[in-house]
C-alpha positions as a printed NumPy array, in Angstrom:
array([[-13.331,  16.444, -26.08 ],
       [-13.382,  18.141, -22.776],
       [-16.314,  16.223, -21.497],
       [-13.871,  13.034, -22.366],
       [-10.863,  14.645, -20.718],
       [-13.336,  15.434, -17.504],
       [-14.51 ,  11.836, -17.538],
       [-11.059,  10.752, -17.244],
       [-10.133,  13.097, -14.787],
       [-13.   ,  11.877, -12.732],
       [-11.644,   8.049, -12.952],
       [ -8.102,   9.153, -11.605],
       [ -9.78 ,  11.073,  -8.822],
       [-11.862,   8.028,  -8.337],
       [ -9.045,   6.021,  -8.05 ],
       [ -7.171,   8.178,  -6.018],
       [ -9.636,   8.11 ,  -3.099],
       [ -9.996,   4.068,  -3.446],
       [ -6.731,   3.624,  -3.43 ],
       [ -6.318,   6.372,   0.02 ],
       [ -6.87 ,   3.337,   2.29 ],
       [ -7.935,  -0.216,   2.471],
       [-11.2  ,   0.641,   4.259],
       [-12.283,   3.047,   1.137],
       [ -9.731,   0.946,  -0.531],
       [ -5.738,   0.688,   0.086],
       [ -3.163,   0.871,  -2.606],
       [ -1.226,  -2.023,  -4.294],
       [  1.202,  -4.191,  -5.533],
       [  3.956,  -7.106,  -5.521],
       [  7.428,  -8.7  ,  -5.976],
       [  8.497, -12.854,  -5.725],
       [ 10.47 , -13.93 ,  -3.036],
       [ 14.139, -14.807,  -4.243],
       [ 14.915, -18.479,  -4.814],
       [ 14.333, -20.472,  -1.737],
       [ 13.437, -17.906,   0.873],
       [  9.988, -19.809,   1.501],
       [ 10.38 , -21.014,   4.954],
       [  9.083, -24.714,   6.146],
       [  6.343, -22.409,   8.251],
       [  5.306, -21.405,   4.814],
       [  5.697, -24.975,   3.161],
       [  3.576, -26.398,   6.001],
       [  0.572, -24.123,   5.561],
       [ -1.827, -26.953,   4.345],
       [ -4.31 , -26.456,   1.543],
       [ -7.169, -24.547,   3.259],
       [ -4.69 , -22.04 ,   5.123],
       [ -2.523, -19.933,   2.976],
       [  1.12 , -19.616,   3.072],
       [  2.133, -18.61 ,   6.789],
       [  4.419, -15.201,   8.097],
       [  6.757, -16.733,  10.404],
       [  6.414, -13.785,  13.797],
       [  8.646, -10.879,  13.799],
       [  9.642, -11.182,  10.425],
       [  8.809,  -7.634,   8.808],
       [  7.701,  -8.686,   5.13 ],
       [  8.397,  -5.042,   4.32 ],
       [ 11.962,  -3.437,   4.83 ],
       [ 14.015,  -0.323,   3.882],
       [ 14.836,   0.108,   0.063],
       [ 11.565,  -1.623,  -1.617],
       [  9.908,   0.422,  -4.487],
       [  7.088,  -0.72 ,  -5.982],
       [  5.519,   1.295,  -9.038],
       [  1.981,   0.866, -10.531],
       [ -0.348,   2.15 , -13.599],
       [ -3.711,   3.107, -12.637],
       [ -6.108,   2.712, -15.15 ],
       [ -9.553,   2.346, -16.255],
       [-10.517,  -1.298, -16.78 ],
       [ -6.866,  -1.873, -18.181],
       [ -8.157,   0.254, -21.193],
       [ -7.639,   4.157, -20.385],
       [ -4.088,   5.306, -18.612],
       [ -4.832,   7.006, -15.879],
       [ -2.082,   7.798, -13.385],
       [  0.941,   5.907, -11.729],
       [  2.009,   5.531,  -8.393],
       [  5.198,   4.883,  -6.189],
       [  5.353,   3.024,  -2.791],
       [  8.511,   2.907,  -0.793],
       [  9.836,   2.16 ,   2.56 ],
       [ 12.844,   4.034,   4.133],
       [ 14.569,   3.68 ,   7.386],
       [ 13.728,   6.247,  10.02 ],
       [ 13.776,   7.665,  13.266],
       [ 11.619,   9.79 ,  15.273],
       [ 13.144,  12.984,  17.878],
       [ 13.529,  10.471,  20.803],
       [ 15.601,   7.919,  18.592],
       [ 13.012,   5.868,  18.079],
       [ 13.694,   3.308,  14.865],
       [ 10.656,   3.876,  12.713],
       [ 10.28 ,   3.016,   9.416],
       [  8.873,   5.836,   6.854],
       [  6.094,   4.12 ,   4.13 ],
       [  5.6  ,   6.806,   1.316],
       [  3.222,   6.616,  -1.47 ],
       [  3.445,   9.352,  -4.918],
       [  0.613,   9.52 ,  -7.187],
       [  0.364,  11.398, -10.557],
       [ -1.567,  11.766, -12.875],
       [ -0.643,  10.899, -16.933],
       [ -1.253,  11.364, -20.386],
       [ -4.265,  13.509, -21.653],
       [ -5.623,  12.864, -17.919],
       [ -1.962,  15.118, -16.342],
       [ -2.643,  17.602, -19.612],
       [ -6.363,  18.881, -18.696],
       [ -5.865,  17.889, -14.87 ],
       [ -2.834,  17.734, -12.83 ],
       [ -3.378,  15.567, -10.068],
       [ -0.233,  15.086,  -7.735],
       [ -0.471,  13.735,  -3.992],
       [  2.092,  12.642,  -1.949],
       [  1.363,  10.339,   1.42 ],
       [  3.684,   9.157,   4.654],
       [  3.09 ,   7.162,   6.719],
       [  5.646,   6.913,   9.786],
       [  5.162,   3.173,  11.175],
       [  6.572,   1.648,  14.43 ],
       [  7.358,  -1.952,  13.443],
       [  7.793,  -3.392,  17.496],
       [  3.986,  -2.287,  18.093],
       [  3.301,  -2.739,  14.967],
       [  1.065,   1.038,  14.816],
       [  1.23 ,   4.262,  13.107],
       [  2.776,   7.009,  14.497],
       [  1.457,   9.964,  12.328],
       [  0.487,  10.51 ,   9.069],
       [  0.936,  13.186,   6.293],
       [ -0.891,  13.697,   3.305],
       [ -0.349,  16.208,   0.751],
       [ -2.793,  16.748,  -2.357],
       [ -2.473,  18.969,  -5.234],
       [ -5.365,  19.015,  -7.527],
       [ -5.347,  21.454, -10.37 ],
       [ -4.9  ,  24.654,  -8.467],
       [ -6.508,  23.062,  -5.5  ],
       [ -3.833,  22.037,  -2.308],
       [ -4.682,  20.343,   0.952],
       [ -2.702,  19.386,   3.753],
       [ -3.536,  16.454,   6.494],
       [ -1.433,  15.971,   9.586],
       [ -2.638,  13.043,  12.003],
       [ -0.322,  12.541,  15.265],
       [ -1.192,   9.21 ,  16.751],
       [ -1.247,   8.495,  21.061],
       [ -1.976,   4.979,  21.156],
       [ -1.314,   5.216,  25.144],
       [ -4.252,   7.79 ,  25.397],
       [ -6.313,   6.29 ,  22.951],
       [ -6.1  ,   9.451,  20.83 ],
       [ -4.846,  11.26 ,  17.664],
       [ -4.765,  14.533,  16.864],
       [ -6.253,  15.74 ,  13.378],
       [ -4.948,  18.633,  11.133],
       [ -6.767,  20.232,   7.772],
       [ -4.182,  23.045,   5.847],
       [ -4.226,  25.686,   8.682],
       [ -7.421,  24.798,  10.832],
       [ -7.767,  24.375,  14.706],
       [ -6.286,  20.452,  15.683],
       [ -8.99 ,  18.245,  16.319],
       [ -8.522,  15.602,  19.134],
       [-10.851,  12.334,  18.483],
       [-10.692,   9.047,  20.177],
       [ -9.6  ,   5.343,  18.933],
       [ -9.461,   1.902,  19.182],
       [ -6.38 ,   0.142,  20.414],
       [ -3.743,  -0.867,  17.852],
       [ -5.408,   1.593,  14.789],
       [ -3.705,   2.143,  11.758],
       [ -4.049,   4.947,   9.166],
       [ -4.931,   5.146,   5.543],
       [ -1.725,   3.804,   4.516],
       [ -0.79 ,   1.369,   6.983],
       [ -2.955,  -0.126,   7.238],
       [ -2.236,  -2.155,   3.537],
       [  0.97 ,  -2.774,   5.435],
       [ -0.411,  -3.942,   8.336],
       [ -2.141,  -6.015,   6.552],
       [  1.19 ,  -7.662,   4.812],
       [  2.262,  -8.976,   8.503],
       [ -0.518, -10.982,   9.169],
       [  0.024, -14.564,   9.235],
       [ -3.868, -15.418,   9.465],
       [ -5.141, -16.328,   5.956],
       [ -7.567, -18.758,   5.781],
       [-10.09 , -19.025,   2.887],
       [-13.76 , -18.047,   3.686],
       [-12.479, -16.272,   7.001],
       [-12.452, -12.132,   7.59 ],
       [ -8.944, -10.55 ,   8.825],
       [-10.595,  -7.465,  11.068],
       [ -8.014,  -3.773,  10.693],
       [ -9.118,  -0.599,  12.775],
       [ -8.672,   2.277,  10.522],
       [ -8.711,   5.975,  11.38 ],
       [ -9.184,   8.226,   8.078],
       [-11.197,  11.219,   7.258],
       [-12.089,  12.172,  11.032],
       [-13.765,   8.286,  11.511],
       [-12.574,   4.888,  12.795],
       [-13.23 ,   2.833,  10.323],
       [-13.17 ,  -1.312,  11.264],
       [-12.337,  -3.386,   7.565],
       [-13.092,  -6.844,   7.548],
       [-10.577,  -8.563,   4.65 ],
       [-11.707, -11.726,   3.587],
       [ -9.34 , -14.657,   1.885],
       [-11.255, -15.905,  -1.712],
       [ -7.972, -17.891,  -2.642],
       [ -5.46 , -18.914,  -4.351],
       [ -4.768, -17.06 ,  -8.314],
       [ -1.776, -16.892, -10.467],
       [ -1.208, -13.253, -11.807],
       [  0.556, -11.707, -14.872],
       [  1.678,  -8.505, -14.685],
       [  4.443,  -5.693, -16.613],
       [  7.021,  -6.704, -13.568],
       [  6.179, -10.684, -14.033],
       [  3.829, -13.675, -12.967],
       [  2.992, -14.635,  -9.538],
       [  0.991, -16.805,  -7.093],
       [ -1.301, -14.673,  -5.372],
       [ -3.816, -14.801,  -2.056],
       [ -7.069, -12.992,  -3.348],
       [ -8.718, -11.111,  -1.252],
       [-11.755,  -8.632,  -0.326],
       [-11.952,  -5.917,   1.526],
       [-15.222,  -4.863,   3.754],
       [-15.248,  -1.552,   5.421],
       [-17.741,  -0.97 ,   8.058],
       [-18.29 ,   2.216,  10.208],
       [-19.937,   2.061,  13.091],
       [-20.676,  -1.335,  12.502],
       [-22.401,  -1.578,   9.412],
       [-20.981,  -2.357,   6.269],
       [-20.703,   0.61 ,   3.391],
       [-21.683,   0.518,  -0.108],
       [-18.043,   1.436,  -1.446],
       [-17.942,  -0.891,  -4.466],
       [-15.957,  -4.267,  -4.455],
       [-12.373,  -4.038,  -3.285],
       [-10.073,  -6.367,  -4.48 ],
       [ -6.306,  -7.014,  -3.155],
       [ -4.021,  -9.121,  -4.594],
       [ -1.175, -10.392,  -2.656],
       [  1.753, -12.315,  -3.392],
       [  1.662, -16.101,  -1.667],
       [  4.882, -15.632,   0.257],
       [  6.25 , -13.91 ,   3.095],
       [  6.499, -10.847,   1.654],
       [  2.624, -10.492,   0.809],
       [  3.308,  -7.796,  -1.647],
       [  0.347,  -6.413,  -3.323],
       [  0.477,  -6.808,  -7.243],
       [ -2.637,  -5.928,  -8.679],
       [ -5.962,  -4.216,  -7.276],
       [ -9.834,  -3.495,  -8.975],
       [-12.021,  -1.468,  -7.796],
       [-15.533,  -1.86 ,  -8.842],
       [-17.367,   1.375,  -9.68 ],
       [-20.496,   1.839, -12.346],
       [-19.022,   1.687, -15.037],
       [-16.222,  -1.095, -15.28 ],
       [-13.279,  -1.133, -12.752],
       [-10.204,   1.071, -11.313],
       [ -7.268,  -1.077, -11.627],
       [ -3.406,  -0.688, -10.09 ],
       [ -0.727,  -2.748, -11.621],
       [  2.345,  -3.491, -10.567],
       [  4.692,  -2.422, -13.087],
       [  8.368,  -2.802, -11.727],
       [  9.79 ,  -3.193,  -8.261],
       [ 12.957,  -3.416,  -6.213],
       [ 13.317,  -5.38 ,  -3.337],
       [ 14.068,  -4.333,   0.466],
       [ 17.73 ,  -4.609,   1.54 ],
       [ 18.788,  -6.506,  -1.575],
       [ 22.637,  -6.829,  -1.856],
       [ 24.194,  -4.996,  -4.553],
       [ 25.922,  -6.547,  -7.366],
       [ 29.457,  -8.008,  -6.238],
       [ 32.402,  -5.287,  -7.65 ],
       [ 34.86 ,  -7.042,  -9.333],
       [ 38.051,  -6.964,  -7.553],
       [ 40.537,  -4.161,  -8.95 ],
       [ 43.553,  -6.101, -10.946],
       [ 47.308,  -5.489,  -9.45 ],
       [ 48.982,  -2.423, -11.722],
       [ 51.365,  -5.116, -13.117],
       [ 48.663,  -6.433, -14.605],
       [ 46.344,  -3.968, -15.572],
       [ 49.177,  -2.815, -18.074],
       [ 49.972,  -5.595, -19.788],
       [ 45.794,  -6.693, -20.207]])
């Protein structure tokens, strides 16, 4: 039994580190656009290109929650997760918006091994860039803290581990981190079967360059519904050669909004999956109150 209960621990943890970033493998997801939001950019696409982002539309806004199981080849339950996006602002008054990601583990898996990690992500949406990054684990009795501050003018960010010395290390222009990089990845307009999407990633003291790569087009059931999705793959390379990670891959809705609702990891022994379970859309208008009736009236109803 507690060889089982490790093996299971070791598929959360698995999935927790593919699921960190897209370049060792992003996190994931998904929601339908409401009736007839599909612009005639989108309807125009054409067959070989894929549904188009019309620019400086943010697919993403404040108030979306999107909640996934992570198991084992859809077989064992391993953990769920929570992404969200609030409104934000940095010291200066800077509008920023704030991408968070929870992940716990569940069932026998949260009973022999807690795992509980918590990631921000603060993201400018005019340059389209992260601004820092925070990651908190807690494994078992283990904790570790991460603190990157980004300086996209000086081509730099600034590195914390727990209570350890900062470490300064260079980057590309327009880099993203762990968790913006899925994102990122949601604004791009650019998907064309059989062609590579290219994201500079900065995680675990590298810049890592991911090459995501359109397969097609898939319809995909899910707990939170069916959708038309854009399949894709990731390919993370550092320093310019491609890493033996497993197969990555993202599915995203067809749409504007691009929101991830499923994503398998390939690792010896079947597949880490994330499923989109339930969701709530970005700035969505509450439910119309119904208006108050006049005294008069409300005592003779």
């Amino acid at each position: 039994m507690a060889r089982k209960m490790m093996s299971l621990m070791d598929l959360f943890l698995c999935c927790k580190e593919k699921l960190r970033s897209i370049a060792l493998c992003s996190f994931v997801f998904c929601c339908r656009l409401a009736p007839g939001a599909l612009s005639a950019v989108e309807q125009a696409a054409g067959e070989q290109g894929i549904a188009a982002v019309p620019s400086r539309v943010m697919p993403f806004k404040p108030g979306e929650t999107l909640v996934y199981g992570i198991s084992w080849s859809n077989i064992v339950t391993a953990g769920t997760a929570t992404m969200e996006v609030k409104a934000g602002a940095t010291p200066d008054g800077k509008q920023v918006l704030r991408l968070i990601v929870t992940t716990h583990t569940a069932g026998l898996v949260d009973v022999f091994y807690r795992v509980s990690d918590r990631l921000e992500s603060v993201f400018d949406p005019k340059i389209m860039e992260s601004l820092s990054f925070n990651l908190n684990e807690k494994h078992g009795k283990k904790k570790r803290r991460t603190e990157l501050v980004f300086d996209h003018t000086d081509r730099t960010v600034v590195s914390k581990l727990n209570d350890d010395p900062p470490k300064t290390f260079a980057i590309p222009d327009s880099v993203q981190d762990a968790l913006s990089s899925l994102y990122y990845l949601r604004t791009r307009g650019d998907f064309t079967i059989g062609k590579d999407i290219s994201i500079d990633v900065f995680d675990g003291g590298k810049n890592w360059s991911v090459d995501v790569r359109t397969l097609g087009r898939e319809k995909v059931k899910t707990p939170a519904g069916e959708f038309s999705t854009i399949k894709v793959r990731t390919f993370p390379k550092y320093k310019g050669v491609f890493m033996n990670t497993g197969e990555i891959f993202i599915w995203l809705t067809d749409d504007s909004r691009r929101l991830p609702v499923l994503m398998k990891s390939t690792i010896a022994i079947g597949s880490i999956v994330s499923t989109l379970t339930s969701m709530k859309l970005g700035d969505e208008e509450p439910p119309a109150e119904k208006p108050a009736l006049p005294p008069d009236k409300e005592a003779t109803k």
